[in-house]
TIROFI-674963 format. One line per 10 residues: number of its first residue (from 1); their letters; for each residue z, x, y of C-alpha. Coordinates in pm, whole numbers, plus 50000, padded with zeros to 5 digits. Example, Ala and Ser with C-alpha at 12.3 -4.5 7.8 and 13.67 -1.06 7.14 Angstrom:
# residues 2
1> AS> 50780/51230/49550 | 50714/51367/49894;
This chain:
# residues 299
1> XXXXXXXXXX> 54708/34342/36096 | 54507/34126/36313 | 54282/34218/36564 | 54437/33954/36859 | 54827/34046/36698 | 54723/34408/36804 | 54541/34299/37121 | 54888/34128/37214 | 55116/34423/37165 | 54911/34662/37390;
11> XXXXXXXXXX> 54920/34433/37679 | 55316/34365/37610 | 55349/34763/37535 | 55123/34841/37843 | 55318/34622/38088 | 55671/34653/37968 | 55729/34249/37967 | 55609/33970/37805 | 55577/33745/38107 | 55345/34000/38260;
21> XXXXXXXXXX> 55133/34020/37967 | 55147/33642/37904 | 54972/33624/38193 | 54720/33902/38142 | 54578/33739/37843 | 54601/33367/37921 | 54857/33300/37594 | 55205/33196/37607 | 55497/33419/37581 | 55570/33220/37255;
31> XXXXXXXXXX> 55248/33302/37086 | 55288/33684/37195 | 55652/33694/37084 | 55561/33563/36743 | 55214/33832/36744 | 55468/34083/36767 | 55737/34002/36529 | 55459/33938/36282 | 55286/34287/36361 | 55681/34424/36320;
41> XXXXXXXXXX> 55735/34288/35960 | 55372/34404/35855 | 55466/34743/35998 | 55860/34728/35849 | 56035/34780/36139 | 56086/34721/36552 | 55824/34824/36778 | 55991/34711/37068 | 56378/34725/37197 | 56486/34418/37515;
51> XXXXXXXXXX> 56734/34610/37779 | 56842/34326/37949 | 56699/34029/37996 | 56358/34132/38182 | 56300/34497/38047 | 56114/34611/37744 | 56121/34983/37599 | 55931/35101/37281 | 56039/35231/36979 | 55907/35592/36813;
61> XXXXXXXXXX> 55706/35318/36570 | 55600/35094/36875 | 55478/35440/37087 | 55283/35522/36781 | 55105/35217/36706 | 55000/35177/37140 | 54895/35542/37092 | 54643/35369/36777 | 54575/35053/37011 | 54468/35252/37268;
71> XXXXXXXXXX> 54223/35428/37082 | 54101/35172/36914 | 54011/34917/37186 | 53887/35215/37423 | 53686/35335/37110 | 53558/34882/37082 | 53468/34895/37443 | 53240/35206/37399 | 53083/35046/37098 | 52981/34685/37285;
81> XXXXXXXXXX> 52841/34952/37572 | 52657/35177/37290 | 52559/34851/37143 | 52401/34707/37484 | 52243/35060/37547 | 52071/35054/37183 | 51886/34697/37338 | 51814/34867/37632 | 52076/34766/37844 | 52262/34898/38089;
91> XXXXXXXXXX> 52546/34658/38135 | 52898/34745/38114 | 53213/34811/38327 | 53280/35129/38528 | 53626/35187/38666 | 53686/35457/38869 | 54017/35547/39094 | 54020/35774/39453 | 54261/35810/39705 | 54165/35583/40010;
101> XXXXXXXXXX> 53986/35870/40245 | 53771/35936/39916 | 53680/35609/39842 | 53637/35529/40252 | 53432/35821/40355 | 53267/35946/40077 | 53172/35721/39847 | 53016/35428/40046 | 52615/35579/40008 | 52655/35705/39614;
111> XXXXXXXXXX> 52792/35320/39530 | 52474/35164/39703 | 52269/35413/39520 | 52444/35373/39200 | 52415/34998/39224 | 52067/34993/39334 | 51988/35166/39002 | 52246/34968/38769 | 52320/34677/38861 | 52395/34524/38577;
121> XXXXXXXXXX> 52727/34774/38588 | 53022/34635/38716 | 53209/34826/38986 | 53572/34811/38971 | 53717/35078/39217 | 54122/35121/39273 | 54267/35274/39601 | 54543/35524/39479 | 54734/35837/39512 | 54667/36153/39362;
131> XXXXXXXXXX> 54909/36138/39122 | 54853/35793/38987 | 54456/35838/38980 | 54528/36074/38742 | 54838/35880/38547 | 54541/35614/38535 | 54289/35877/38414 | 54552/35977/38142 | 54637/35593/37984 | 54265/35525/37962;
141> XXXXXXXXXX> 54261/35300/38192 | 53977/35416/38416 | 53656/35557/38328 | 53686/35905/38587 | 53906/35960/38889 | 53846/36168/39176 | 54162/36423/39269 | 54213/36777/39319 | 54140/37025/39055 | 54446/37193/39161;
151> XXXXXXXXXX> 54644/36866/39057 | 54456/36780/38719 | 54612/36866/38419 | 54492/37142/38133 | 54450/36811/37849 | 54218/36611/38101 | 53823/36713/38198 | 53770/36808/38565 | 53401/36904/38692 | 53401/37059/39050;
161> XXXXXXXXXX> 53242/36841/39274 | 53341/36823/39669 | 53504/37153/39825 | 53762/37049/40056 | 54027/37245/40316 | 54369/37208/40455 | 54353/37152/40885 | 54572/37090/41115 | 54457/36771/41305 | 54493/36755/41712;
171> XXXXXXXXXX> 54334/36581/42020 | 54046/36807/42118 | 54229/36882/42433 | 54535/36998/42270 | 54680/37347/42327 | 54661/37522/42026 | 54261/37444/42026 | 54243/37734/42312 | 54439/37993/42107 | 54199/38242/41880;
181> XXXXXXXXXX> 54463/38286/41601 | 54806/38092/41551 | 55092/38042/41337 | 55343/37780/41210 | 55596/37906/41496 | 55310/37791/41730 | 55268/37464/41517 | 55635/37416/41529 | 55657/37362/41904 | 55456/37040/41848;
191> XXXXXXXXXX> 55619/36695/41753 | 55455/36699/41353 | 55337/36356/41184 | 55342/36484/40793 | 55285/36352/40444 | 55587/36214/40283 | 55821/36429/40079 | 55770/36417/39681 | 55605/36548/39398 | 55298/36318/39468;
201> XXXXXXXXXX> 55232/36526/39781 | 55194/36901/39720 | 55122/36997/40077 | 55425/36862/40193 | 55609/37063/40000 | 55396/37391/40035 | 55491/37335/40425 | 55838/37220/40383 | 55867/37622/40199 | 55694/37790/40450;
211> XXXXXXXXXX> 55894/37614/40726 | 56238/37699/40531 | 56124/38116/40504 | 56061/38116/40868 | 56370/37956/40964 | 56217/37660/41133 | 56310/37325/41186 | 56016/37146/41306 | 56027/36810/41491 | 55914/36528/41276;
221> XXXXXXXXXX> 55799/36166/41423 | 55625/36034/41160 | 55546/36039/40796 | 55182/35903/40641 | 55048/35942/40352 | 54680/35804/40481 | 54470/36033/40672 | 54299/35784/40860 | 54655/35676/40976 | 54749/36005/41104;
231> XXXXXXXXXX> 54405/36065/41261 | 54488/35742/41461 | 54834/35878/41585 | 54692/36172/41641 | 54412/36076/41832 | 54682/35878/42064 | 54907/36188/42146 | 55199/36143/41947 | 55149/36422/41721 | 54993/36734/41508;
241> XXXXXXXXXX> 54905/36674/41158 | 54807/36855/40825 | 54514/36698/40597 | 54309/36825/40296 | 53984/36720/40392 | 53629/36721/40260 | 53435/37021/40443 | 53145/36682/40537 | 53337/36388/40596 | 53101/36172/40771;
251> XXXXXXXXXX> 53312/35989/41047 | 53666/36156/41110 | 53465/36404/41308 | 53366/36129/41523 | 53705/36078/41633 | 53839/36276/41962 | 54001/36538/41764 | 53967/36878/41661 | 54037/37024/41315 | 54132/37378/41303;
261> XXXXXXXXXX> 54137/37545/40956 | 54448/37749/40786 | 54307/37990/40554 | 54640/38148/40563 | 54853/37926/40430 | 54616/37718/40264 | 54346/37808/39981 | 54025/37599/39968 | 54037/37410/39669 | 53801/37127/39531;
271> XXXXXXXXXX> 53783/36757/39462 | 53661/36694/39114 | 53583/36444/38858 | 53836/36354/38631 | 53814/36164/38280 | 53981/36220/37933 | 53821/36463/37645 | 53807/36194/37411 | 53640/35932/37657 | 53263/35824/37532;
281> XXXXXXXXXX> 53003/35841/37781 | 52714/35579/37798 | 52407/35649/37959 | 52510/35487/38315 | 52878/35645/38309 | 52670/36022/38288 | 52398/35912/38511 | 52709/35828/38763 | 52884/36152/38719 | 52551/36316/38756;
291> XXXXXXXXX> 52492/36137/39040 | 52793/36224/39228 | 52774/36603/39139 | 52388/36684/39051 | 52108/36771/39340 | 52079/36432/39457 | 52049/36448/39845 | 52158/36124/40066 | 52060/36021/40402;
C-alpha cells in the first residue's frame, strides 16, 4: 500500500466521484482509477461500487479502509504541526466552521487578535449551518466548529463558550414592545418571517409544536434562515421574527429594532466549541480555543 494510492482513495471516497477528486489533487481520473484498482487487489476485494454513470458508493471494505485514511492523514497533519512546533514554529492550518451571524458578529476582533499573535497560522473559516458545522466537525474536516451545545452530539467535545437566547425580533415601535407580558396568540396576530422547516432548524420546529397545541395558524410571509436577513425585513415592516442570539452581539442592536426575550418557550442555551475526542491539539489550536473562551477581554 502506497502512501499517494491511499491519498487517492480518500479524496475519491470523500467526494463520491472521480472527476471531483481528479480535480482536487491535480491527477487524472486515469491515474486515480488505476490507484484504486491497485489498492483493491492488494486489499482482495472492491472498495468502491459505480451506480450509474456519475455516482460512487463504498463498500463495507472501502468504509473501513476511509475510516483508516482518515486517521491516518489527520494523525500526518498533526505530526508536520508537532514537528514545526518542536523548531519553534508556529505554522500550520486552522479550519474552523460557524454559522454566518457567528462568524459576522462575533468573531471579527478574536481573528485580528489571533492573527496578530500567529501569523504564521493560516485561517481558513467556512460559513455554514448548524448542522453541517458539525457534519464537518464529525469527518475531520475542520479543526473546531462553533454550534449549539444543545445540537452537538454525545461522541464530539463541546466547551461552553457564548450564552445565547431565543427573541422575537420587531421594529422598536411595534405593538407588542408596549405589552408587559405576551403570548404566541399575541405573536400570532402578526404577519411571521421564520426559519425554514427541517431538521437543520430546531426552533422552527419547537414553534411549529407550540403553534399546532394552541390551535393556531399563524400568517407566514417569509422564510430565512440568516438572521441578518430577517433583521433587514424586519426592520422594514414586513414582519415579526424569532432568532437565537448571542446575549452581546455587537451591531444588531444598532438596528431600529427591539428584541424581546421568551423565557417561556425558550431555554437559554449556549454556543460552544466543537472538535472531535481524538483530534491533536498544537500549541496555537489551544491557545485559539483558549482565546475564544479564557479571560481575555476585547475592546
Amino acid at each position: 500500500m502506497e502512501w499517494q494510492q491511499l491519498l487517492g482513495f480518500y479524496h475519491v471516497a470523500r467526494l463520491g466521484s472521480f472527476t471531483k477528486a481528479a480535480e482536487a489533487t491535480f491527477r487524472t481520473q486515469s491515474a486515480l482509477s488505476q490507484q484504486v484498482r491497485a489498492l483493491e487487489e492488494e486489499l482482495d476485494g472492491p472498495l468502491l461500487e459505480r451506480l450509474g454513470k456519475r455516482r460512487l458508493r463504498l463498500t463495507p471494505a472501502g468504509e473501513k479502509l476511509l475510516e483508516f485514511s482518515q486517521a491516518l492523514l489527520a494523525r500526518f497533519e498533526a505530526l508536520k504541526e508537532e514537528l514545526d512546533e518542536l523548531k519553534g514554529q508556529n505554522r500550520g492550518t486552522l479550519r474552523l466552521a460557524a454559522p454566518f451571524t457567528t462568524l459576522y458578529h462575533l468573531l471579527p476582533k478574536f481573528f485580528q487578535v489571533y492573527r496578530q499573535q500567529f501569523p504564521n497560522v493560516d485561517l481558513i473559516l467556512l460559513d455554514r449551518s448548524q448542522a453541517a458545522v458539525i457534519a464537518l466537525v464529525k469527518e475531520g474536516e475542520v479543526d473546531f466548529g462553533l454550534a449549539l451545545e444543545s445540537q452537538v452530539s454525545k461522541d464530539l467535545t463541546a466547551r461552553r463558550w457564548q450564552p445565547v437566547q431565543t427573541v422575537l425580533m420587531t421594529p422598536r415601535d411595534h405593538p407588542l414592545t408596549a405589552l408587559k407580558r405576551f403570548t404566541l396568540r399575541h405573536i400570532a396576530r402578526y404577519p411571521l418571517i421564520l426559519p425554514p422547516r427541517g431538521p437543520n432548524y430546531p426552533g422552527r420546529q419547537v414553534l411549529d409544536e407550540h403553534f399546532r397545541k394552541l390551535g393556531l395558524a399563524p400568517h407566514i410571509v417569509m422564510e430565512s434562515a440568516n438572521v441578518e436577513l430577517s433583521a433587514l425585513y424586519v426592520e422594514m415592516g414586513l414582519g415579526v421574527s424569532f432568532a437565537t442570539l448571542a446575549q452581546n452581539l455587537p451591531a444588531l442592536p444598532r438596528r431600529h429594532l427591539a428584541f424581546l426575550p421568551l423565557p417561556r418557550y425558550f431555554k437559554p442555551v449556549h454556543l460552544a466549541v466543537v472538535r472531535r475526542r481524538d483530534k491533536v491539539l498544537t500549541a496555537y489550536k489551544k491557545a485559539f480555543i483558549n482565546l475564544l473562551v479564557g479571560d481575555t477581554i476585547l475592546s
